[in-house]
VEXDREN-2710 file (C-alpha; in Angstrom, 1 decimal):
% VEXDREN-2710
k/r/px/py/pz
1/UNK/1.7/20.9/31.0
2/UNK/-0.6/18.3/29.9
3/UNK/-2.4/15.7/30.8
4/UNK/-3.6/12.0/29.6
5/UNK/-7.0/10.8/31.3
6/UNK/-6.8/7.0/30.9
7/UNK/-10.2/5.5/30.7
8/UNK/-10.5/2.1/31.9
9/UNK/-12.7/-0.6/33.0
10/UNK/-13.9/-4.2/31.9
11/UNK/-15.4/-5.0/28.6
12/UNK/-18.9/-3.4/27.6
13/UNK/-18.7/-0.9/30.2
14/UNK/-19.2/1.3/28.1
15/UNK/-15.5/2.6/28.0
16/UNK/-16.2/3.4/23.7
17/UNK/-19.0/5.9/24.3
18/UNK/-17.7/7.5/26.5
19/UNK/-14.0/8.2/24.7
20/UNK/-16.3/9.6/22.2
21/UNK/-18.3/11.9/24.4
22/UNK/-15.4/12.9/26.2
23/UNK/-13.5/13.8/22.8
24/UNK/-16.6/16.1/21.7
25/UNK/-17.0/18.0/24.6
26/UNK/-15.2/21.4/23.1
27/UNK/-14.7/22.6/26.7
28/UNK/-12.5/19.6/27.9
29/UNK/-10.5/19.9/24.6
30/UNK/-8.8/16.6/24.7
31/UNK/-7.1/14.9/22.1
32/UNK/-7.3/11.1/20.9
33/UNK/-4.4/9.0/21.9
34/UNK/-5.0/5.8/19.6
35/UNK/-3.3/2.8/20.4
36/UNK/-2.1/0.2/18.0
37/UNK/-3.5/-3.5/17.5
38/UNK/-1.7/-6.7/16.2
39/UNK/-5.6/-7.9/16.0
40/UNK/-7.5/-7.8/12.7
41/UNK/-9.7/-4.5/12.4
42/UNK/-13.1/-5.2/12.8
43/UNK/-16.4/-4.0/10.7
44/UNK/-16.9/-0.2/10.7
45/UNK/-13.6/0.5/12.2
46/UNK/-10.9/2.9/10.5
47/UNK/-7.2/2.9/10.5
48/UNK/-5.8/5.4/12.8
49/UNK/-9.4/6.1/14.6
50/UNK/-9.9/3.5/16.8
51/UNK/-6.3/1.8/16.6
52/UNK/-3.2/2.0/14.6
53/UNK/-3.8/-1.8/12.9
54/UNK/-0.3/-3.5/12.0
55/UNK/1.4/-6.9/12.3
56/UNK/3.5/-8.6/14.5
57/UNK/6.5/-7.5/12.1
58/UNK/5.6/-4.0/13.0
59/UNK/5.3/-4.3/16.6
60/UNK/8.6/-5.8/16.7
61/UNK/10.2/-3.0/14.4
62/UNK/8.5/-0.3/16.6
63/UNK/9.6/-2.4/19.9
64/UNK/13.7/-2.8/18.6
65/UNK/13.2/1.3/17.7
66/UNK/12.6/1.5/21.5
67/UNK/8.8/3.0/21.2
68/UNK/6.3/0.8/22.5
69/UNK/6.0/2.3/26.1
70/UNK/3.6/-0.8/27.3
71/UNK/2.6/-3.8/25.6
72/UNK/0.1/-6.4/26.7
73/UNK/-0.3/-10.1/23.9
74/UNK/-3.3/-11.8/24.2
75/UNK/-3.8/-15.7/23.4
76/UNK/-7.0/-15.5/22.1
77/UNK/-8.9/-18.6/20.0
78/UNK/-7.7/-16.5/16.8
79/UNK/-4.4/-16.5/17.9
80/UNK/-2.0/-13.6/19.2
81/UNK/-3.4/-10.3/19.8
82/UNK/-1.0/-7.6/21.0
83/UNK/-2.1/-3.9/22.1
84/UNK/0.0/-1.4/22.7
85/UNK/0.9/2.6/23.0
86/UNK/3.8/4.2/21.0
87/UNK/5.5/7.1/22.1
88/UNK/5.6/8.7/18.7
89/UNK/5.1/12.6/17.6
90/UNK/1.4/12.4/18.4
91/UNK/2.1/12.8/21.7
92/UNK/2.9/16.2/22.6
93/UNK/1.6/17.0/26.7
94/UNK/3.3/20.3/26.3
95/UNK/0.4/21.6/23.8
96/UNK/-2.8/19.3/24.9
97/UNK/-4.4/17.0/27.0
98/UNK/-5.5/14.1/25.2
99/UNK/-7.7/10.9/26.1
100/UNK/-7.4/7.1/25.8
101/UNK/-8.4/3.5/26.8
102/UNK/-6.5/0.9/28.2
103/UNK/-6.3/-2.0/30.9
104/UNK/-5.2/-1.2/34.2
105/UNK/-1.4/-2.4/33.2
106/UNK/-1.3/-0.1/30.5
107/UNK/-2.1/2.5/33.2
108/UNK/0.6/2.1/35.1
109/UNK/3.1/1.6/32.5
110/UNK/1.8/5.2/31.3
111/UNK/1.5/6.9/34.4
112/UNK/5.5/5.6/35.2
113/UNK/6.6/6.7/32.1
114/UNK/5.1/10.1/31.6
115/UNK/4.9/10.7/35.8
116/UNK/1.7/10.2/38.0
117/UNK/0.7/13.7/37.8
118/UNK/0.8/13.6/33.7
119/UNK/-1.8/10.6/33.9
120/UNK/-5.3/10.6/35.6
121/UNK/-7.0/7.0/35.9
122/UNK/-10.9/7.1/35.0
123/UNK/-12.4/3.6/36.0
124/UNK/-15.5/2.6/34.4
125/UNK/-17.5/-0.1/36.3
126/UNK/-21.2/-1.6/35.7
127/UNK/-23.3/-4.6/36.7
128/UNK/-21.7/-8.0/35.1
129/UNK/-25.3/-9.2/33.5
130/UNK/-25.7/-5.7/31.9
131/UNK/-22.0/-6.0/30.8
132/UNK/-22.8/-9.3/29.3
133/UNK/-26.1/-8.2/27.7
134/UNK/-24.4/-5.5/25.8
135/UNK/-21.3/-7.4/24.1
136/UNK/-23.5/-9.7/23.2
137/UNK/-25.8/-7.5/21.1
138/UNK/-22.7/-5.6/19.9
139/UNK/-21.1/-9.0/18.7
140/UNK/-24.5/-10.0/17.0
141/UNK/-24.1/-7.0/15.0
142/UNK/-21.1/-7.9/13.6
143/UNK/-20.9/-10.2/10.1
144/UNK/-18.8/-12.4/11.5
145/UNK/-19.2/-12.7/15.6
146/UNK/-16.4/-13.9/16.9
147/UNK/-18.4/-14.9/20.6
148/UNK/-15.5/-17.5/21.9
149/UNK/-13.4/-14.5/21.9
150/UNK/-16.0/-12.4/23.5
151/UNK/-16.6/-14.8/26.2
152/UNK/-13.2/-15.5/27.1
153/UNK/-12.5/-11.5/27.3
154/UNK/-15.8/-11.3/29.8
155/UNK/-13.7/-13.8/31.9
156/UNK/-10.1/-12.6/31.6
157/UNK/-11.6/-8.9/32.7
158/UNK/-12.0/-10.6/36.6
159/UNK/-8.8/-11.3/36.5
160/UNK/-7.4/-8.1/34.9
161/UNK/-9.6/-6.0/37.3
162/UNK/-9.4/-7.9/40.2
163/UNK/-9.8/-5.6/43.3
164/UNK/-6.3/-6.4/44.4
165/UNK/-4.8/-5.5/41.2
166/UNK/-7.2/-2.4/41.4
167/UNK/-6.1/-1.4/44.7
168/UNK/-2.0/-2.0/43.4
169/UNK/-2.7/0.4/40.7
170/UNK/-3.4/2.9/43.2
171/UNK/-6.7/3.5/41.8
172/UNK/-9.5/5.4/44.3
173/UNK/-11.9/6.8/42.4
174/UNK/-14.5/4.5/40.4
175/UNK/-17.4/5.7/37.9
176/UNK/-20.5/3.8/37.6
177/UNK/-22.1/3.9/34.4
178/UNK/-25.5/2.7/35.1
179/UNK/-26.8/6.4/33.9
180/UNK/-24.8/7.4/31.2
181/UNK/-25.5/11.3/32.0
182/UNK/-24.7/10.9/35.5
183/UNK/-21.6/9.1/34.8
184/UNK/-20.2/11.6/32.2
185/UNK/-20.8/14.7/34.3
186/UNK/-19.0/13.1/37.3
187/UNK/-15.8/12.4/35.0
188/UNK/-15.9/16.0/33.4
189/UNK/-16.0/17.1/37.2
190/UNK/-12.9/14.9/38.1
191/UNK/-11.4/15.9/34.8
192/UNK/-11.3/19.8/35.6
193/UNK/-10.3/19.3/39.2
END
């Protein structure tokens, strides 16, 4: 039976780079899980690669079919943002293991749908100026920042990762990404335990 290794941690962590590297490594084998956005797709990203981009008419079809498994809606200064996973034919445990990133509510929600030994929780951490360094250069990069959103995501995530609603989630084991080597060989470890 498979698995789904649920990467999570605040923004700029470095949760992105890691997915990727993760999904490379021919020896772990793991398959994308993509989530899908109500947000508007931003530059460089694809359709189906890094989310599953549709409307709020679509989340609400895919909701009244009975196939959103967790949802979160954000109020952001472009206006409301949901996320959320579909259990669709994508998802198949009984052939792979497969990957993905989500908050710590969308943890839980997966883990107490598929069962807690189905889903292992990967927590990304790092240093809160380094954080706020690199979304900063990342939204630079973009033609058209959107930095009120940016900032009010850097505050949300010490709310959303709070150490009580850490501890709640049942969540022990925490990865420092500081060294991005260091931190990648330490989840392949906990991966293949």
């Amino acid at each position: 039976m498979g698995r789904i290794i649920c990467l999570m941690g605040k923004s700029s962590t470095g949760k992105d780079t890691i997915y990727k590297r993760l999904l490379a490594d021919r020896e772990l084998a793991l398959r994308k899980m993509v989530p899908y956005t109500t947000r508007p797709i931003r530059d460089n990203e694809v359709n189906g690669v890094e989310y599953f981009f549709t409307d709020e008419a679509g989340y609400r079809r895919l909701q009244a079919e009975g196939k959103v498994i967790e949802a979160r809606a954000y109020e952001t200064v472009h206006g409301l943002w949901r996320y959320f996973t579909v259990a669709d034919d994508r998802i198949d445990l009984s052939a792979a293991d497969y990957c993905m990133i989500g908050t710590l509510e969308a943890y839980v929600s997966i883990r107490d749908y598929f069962g807690r030994s189905q889903v292992l929780p990967v927590l990304i951490e790092l240093d809160d100026g380094e954080r706020l360094s690199r979304a900063l250069a990342r939204e630079r990069a973009q033609l058209q920042p959107r930095y009120e959103e940016m900032c009010r995501r850097f505050l949300a995530d010490s709310r959303d990762f709070s150490q009580e609603r850490i501890k709640e989630a049942d969540i022990t084991r925490r990865f420092y990404n500081d060294d991005l080597e260091k931190c990648l060989e330490e989840i392949r470890t906990y991966i293949k335990q």
